[in-house]
N, C-alpha and C positions, 0 to 999 in steps of 0.2 A: 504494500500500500504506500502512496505515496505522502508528500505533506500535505497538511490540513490546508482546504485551499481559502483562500485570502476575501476578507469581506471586499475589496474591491471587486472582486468578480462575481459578486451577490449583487453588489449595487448597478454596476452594468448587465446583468442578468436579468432586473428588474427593467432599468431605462429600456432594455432590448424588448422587453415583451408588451411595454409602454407604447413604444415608436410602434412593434410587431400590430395592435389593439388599433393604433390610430390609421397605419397605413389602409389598416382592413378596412375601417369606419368611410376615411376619405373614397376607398373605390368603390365601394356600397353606393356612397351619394353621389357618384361617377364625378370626380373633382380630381381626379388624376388621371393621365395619360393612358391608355392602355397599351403598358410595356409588359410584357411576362417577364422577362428578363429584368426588370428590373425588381417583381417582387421575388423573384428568385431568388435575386440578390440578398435582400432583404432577411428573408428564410434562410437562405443558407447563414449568413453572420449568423444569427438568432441559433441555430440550430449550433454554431461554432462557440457560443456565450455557455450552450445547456451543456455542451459537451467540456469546459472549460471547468466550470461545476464537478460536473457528472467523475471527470477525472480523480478527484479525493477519495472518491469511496471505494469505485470498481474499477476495474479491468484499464488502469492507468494508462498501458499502451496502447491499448484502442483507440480510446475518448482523445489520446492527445494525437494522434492518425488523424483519426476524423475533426478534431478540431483546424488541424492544417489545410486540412483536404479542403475540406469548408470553404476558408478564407479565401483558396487558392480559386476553389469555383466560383465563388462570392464577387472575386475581382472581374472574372473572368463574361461573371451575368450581366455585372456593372458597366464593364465594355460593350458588352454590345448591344445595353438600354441605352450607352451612350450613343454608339453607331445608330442606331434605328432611328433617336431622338433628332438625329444631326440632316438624317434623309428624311424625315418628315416634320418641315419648322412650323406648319399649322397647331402641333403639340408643344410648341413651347408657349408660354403665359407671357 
């Protein structure tokens, strides 16, 4: 097992599931874009925060896999909500 992990990564664990709560809210009331890619993004970080957590208790080499993994995809969804958003400027506000 590894070390007990750090209330910093509770408090962004929380912020994450905050931001995660509001993103949903704003697409419900269609007041965002409709990027996949970018809630992707979104999900995956969120998914990288529970697994930052998740790493204390259990299976430590996993959670920190998948927490990179995450991030690595996360960057990767962000790219290309950025591309899409760039070829279609009707979506930007």
């Amino acid at each position: 097992m590894s070390e007990p992990f750090q209330e910093s990564e509770v408090v962004c664990l929380v912020f994450g599931a905050v931001f995660l709560g509001t993103m949903a809210f704003l697409n419900r009331q269609k007041k965002l874009p409709r990027l996949p890619a970018l809630y992707a993004g979104v999900l995956l970080l969120f998914v990288s925060q529970v697994s930052t957590v998740a790493e204390s208790f259990v299976w430590g080499f996993a959670f920190n896999l998948l927490e990179h993994v995450c991030y690595m995809l996360s960057g990767v969804a962000f790219a290309l909500a950025a591309w899409r958003l760039a070829l279609k400027p009707q979506w930007r506000g």
